[in-house]
Structures are given as structure tokens and as C-alpha cells.
Residue frames relative to the residue before (quaternion, step in Angstrom):
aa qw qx qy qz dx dy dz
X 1.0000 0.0000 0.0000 0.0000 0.00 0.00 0.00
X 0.3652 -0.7148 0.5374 0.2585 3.62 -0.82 1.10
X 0.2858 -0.6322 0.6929 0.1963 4.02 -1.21 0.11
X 0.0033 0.6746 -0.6992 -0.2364 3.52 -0.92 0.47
X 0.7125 -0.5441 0.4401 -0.0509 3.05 -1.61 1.18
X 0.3013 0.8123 -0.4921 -0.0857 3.93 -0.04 -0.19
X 0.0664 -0.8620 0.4864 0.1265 3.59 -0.08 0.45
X 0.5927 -0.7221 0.3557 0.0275 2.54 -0.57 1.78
X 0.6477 -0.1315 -0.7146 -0.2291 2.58 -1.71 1.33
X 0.2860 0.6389 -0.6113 0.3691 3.47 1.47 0.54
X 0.1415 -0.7388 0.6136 0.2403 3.87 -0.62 0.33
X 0.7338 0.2713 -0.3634 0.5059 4.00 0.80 -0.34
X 0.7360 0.2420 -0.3503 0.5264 3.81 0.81 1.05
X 0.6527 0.3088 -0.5197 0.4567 3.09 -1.53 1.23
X 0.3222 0.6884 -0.6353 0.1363 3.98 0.95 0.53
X 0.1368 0.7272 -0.6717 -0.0362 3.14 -1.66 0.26
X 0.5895 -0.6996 0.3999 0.0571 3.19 -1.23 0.40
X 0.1116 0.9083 -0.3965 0.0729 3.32 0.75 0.79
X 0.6773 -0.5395 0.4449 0.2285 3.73 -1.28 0.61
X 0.3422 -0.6264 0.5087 0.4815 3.83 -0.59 0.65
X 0.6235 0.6077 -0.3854 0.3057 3.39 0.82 -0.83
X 0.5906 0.4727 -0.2794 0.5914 4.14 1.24 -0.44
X 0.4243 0.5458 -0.5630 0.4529 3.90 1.12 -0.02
X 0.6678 0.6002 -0.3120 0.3105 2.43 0.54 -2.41
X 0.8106 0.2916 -0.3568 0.3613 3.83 -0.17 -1.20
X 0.4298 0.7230 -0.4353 0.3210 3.59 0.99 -0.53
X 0.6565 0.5498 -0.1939 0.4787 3.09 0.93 -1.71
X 0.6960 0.5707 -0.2264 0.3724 3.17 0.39 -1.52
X 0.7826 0.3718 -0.2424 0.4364 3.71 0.65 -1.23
X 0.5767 -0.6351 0.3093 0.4105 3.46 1.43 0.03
X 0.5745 0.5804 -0.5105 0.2693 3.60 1.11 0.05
X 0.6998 -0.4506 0.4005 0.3832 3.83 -1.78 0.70
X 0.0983 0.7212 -0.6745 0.1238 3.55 -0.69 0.99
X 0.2613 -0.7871 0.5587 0.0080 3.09 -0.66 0.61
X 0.0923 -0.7811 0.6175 0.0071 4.09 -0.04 1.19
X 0.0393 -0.6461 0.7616 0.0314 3.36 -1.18 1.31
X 0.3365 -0.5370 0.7726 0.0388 3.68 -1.59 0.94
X 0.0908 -0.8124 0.5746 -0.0398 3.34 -0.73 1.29
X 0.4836 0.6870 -0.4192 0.3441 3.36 1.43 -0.59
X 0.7371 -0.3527 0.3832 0.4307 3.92 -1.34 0.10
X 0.3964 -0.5963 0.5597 0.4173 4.09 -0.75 0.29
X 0.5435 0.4220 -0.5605 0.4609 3.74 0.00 0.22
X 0.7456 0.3836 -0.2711 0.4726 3.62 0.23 -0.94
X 0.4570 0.6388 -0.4558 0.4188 4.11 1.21 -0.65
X 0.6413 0.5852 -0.1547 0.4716 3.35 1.16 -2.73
X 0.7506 0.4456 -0.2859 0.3952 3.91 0.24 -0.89
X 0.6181 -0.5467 0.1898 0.5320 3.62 1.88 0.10
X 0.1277 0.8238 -0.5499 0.0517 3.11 -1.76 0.61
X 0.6332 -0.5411 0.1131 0.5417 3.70 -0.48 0.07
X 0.3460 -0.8322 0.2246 0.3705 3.41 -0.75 0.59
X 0.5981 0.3558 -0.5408 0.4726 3.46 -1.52 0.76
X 0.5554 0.5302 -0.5496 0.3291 3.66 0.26 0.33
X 0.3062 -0.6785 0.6468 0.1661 2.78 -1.66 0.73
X 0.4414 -0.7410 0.4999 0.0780 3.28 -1.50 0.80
X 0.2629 -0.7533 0.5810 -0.1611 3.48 -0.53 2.07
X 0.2006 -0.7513 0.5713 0.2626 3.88 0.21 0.13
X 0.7159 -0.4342 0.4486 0.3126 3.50 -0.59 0.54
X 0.7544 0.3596 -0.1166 0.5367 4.09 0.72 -1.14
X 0.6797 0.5640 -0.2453 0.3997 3.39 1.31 -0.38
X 0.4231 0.7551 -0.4417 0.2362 3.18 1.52 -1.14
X 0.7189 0.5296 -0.3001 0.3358 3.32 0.00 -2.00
X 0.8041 0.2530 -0.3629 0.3970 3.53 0.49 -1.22
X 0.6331 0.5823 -0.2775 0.4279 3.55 0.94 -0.52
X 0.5048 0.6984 -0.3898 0.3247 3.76 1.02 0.49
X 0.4117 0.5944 -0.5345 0.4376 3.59 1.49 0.31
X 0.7016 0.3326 -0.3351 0.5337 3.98 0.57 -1.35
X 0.6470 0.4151 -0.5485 0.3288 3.90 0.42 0.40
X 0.5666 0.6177 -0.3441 0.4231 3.69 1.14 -0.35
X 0.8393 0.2050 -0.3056 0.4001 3.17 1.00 -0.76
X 0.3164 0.6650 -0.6118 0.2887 3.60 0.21 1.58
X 0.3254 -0.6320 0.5259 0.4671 3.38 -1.16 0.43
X 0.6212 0.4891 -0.4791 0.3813 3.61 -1.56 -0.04
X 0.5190 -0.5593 0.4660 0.4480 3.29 -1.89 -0.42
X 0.6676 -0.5743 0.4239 0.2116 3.60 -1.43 -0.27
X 0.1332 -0.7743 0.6150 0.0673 3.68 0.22 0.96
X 0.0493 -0.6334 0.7717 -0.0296 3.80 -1.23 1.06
X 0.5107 0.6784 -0.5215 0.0839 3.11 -1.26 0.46
């Protein structure tokens, strides 16, 4: 499964696409990454990766000030 990436703080520039497997080391090497779950909260509640936080998919756009102001990049997916 691909991950699309936003790097923050232009949120509709710098997408990229990244591998769970490049989360994985992200995570691993200790740098701030932020995981947003975009799917419906029923489907968030029924499981997902952990620490993510959950952004429905329709919300992003309005909800993209409290994503700018993390440090690191943005994981959607």
C-alpha cells in the first residue's frame, strides 16, 4: 500500500508518495511523522495504524491549519 506524504508547510505542495515500508523506517529512526487516517470513524474505530489520528477524507481541506502546525511531514492514507 502506497502513503501519500505531505510535507508540511505548503500542504497542497511537496506531495509524495511514500512506502509503508519508509513509514516504517521513519518511525523507526525516531523522526516526527505524523499519521492521519482519513477513512470514516467507523472504519478509523474498526482499526488502524497506531498513533494516527483520524481526519475523514472531507475534512482535510478545512482541518489543514492543525495539520500545518506539526513539526515533521504528514502521512495521509
Amino acid at each position: 500500500a502506497l502513503l501519500l506524504a505531505l510535507l508540511l508547510p505548503a500542504l497542497a505542495v511537496g506531495a509524495d508518495t511514500i512506502t509503508r515500508e519508509q513509514l516504517k523506517a521513519l518511525r523507526a529512526a525516531g523522526s516526527p511523522v505524523t499519521v492521519v487516517d482519513v477513512r470514516s470513524p467507523a472504519e478509523f474505530a474498526a482499526g488502524h495504524i497506531p498513533g494516527a489520528i483520524n481526519i475523514p477524507h472531507d475534512q482535510v481541506a478545512a482541518r489543514a491549519g492543525e495539520l500545518a502546525a506539526v513539526a515533521g511531514p504528514v502521512v495521509l492514507y
